[in-house]
C-alpha positions as CSV (number, residue, x, y, z in Angstrom):
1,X,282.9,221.8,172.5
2,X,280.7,224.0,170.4
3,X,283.0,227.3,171.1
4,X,285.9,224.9,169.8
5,X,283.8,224.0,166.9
6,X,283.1,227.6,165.9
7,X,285.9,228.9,166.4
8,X,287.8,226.2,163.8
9,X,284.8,227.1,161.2
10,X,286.0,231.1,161.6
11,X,289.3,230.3,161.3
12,X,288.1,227.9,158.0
13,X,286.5,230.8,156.6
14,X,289.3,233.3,157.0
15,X,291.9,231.4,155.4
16,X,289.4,230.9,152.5
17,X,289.3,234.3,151.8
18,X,292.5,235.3,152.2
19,X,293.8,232.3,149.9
20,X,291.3,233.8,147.4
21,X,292.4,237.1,148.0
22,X,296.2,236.1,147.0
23,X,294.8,234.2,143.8
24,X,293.2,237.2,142.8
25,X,296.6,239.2,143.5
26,X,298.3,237.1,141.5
27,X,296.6,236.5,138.8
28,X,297.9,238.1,135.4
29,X,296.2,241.2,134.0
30,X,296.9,240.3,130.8
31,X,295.5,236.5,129.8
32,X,296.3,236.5,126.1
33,X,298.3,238.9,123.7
34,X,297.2,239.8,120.1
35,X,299.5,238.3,117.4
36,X,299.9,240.0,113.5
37,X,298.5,237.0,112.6
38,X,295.1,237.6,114.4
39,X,295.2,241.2,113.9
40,X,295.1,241.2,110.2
41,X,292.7,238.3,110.2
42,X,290.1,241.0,112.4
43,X,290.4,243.4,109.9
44,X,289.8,241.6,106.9
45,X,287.3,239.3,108.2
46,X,284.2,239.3,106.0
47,X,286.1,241.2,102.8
48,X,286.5,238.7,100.1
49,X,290.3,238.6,99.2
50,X,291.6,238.1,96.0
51,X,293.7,234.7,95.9
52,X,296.6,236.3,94.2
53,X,297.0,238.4,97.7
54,X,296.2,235.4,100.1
55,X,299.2,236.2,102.4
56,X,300.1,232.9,104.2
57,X,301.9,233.7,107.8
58,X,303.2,230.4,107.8
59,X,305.9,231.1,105.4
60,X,307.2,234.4,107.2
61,X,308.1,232.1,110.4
62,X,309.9,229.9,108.0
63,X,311.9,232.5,106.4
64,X,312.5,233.9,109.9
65,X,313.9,230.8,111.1
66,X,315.7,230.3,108.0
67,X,317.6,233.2,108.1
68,X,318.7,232.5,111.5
69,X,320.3,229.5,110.8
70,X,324.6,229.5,110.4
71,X,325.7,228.6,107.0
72,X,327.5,225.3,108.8
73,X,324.3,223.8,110.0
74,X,325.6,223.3,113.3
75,X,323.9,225.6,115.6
76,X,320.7,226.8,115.3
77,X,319.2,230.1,117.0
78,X,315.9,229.7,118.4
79,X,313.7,233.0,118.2
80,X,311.1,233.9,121.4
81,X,308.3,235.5,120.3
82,X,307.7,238.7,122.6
83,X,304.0,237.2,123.4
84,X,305.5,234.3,124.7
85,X,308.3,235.8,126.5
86,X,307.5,236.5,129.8
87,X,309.0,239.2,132.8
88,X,310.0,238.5,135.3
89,X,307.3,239.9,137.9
90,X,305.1,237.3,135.8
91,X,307.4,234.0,136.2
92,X,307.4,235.4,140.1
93,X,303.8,235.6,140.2
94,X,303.0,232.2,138.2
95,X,305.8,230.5,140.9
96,X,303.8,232.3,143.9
97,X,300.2,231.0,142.3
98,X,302.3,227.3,142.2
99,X,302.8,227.6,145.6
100,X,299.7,228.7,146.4
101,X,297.9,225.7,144.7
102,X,300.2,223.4,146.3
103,X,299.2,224.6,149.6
104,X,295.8,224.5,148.6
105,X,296.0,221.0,147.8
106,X,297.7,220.3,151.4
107,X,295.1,222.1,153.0
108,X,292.2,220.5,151.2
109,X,293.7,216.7,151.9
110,X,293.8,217.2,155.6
111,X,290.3,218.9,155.8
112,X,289.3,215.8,153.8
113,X,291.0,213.4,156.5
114,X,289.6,215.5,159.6
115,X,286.0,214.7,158.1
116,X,286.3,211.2,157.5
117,X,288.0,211.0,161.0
118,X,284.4,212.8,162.7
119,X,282.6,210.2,159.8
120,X,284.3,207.2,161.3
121,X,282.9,207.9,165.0
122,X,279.1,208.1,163.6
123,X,279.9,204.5,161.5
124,X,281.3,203.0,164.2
125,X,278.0,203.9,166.1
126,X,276.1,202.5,163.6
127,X,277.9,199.6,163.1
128,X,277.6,199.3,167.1
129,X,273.6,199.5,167.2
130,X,273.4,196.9,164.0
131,X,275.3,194.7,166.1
132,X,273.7,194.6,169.7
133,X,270.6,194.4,167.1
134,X,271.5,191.0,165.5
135,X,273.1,189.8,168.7
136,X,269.2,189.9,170.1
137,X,267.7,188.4,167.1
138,X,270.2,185.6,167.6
139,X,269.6,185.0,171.0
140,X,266.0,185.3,170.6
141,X,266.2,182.7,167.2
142,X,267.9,180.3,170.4
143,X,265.6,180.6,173.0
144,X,262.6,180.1,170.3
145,X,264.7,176.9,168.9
146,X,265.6,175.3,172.4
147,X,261.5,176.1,173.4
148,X,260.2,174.3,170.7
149,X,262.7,171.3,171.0
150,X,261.8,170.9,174.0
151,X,257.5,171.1,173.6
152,X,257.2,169.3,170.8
153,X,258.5,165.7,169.6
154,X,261.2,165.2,167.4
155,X,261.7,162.4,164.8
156,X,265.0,160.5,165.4
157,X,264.1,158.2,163.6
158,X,262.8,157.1,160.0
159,X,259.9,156.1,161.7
160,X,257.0,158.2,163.1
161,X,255.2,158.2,166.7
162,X,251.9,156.8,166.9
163,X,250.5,156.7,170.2
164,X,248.7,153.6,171.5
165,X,245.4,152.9,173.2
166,X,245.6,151.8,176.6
167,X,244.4,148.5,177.6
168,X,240.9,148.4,179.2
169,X,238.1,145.6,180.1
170,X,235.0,144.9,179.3
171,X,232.0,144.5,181.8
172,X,231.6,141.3,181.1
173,X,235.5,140.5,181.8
174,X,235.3,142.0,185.1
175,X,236.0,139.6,187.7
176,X,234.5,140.2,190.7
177,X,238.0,140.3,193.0
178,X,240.9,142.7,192.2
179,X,243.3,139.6,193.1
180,X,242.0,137.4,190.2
181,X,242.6,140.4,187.7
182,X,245.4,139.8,185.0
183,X,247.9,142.7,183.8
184,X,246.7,144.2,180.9
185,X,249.7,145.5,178.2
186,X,253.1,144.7,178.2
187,X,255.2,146.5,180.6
188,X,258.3,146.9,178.3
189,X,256.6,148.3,175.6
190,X,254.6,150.7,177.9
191,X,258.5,151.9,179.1
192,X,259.5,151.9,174.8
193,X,256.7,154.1,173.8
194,X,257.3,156.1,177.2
195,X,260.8,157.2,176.4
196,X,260.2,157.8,172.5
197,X,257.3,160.1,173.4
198,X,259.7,162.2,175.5
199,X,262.3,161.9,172.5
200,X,264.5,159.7,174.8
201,X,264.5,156.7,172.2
202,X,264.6,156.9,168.3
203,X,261.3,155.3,166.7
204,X,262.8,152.5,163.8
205,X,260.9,152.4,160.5
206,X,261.3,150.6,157.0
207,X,264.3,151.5,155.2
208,X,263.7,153.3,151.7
209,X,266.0,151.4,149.3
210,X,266.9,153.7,146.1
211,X,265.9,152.2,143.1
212,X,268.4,151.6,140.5
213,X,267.9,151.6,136.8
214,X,266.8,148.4,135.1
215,X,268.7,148.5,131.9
216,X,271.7,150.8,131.4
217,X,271.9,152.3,128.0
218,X,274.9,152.0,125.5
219,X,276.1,155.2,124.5
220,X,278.6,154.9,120.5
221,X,281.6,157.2,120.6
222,X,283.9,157.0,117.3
223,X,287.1,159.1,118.4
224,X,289.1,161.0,115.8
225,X,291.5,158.6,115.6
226,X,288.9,155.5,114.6
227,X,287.9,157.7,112.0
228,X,291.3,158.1,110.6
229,X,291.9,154.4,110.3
230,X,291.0,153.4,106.3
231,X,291.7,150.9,103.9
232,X,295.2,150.7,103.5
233,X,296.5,152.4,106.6
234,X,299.1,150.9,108.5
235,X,299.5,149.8,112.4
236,X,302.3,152.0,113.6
């Protein structure tokens, strides 16, 4: 796997340089050509020019076009300037450096889709752990709930558990045979108390009644249309 990795980043790196090696091929010499217009301004920059000889280039290129123009007013002839005419080794080279950046383009979009493809695995993996990690928390928030359900004692009811002294006698009431003995408690309530301690039964209490309000208050509203109502007006 790591030969197969290396070998992809030589083969990167190669095509890198010879993509910039084409851009540099064909890549004009020449990037900008000199006008009149910013010849003469070269020369004279920093002389101070009389205003009777301010030469204004502007109205050469209308004379030029002027003068091109038929005398019906039909057809016009459009004039190229030879710094923006170009040869034809240059319109093949800016066509090639098209191409070129097209490809580049290409080439860049699927490196860009290769990495998010190897991005994708190590998310996934992530995702994965954070998962099985809140899976655990949840089962342990389950056992934790279901353990203390079951150890301590819940209120079903609106009342609340109060546990009751057990029956006993005095010396004095002792009796001196077992047979003569009476039960002590009431059986049914010792089995009542027996199953709301093991949260079996609910436990009843007083019922909370919500209080209502003694005395509503009045509240005026005029509407717009009470306040158009005056003297004279008329039931429609």
């Amino acid at each position: 796997m790591q030969k197969y990795v290396s070998k992809i980043a030589v083969n990167e790196t190669n095509l890198w340089k010879e993509e910039e090696r084409i851009e540099k091929a064909v890549k004009p010499q020449f990037e900008k050509f000199v006008t009149h217009e910013e010849k003469s301004l070269e020369e004279t920059e920093g002389l101070a020019i009389d205003p009777r000889y301010n030469f204004d280039y502007s109205d050469v290129d209308t004379e030029d076009e002027s003068a091109n123009e038929h005398i019906d007013g039909k057809v016009k002839k459009v004039i190229i300037s030879d710094a923006l005419r170009k040869t034809r080794k240059q319109r093949r080279n800016a066509e090639k450096e098209k191409v070129f950046l097209r490809e580049h383009r290409r080439r860049k979009e699927i490196e860009r889709k290769q990495h998010d493809v190897y991005k994708a695995k190590k998310i996934n993996k992530e995702l994965a752990q954070k998962e099985l990690l809140s899976e655990k928390k949840t089962l342990e928030r389950k056992r934790l709930k279901f353990l203390r359900k079951m150890t301590t004692r819940q209120r079903l009811g609106r009342g609340q558990f109060k546990d009751e002294e057990e029956p006993f006698l005095l010396q004095e009431e002792l009796t001196d045979s077992l047979r003569l003995l009476k039960p002590q408690g009431n059986v049914l309530s010792d089995r009542m108390a027996s199953l709301q301690r093991r949260n079996m039964l609910p436990i009843g209490g007083k019922r909370v009644k919500k209080k209502l309000k003694a005395k509503l208050k009045r509240k005026f509203v005029q509407k717009r249309s009470v306040a158009q109502v005056v003297k004279g007006s008329r039931v429609i």
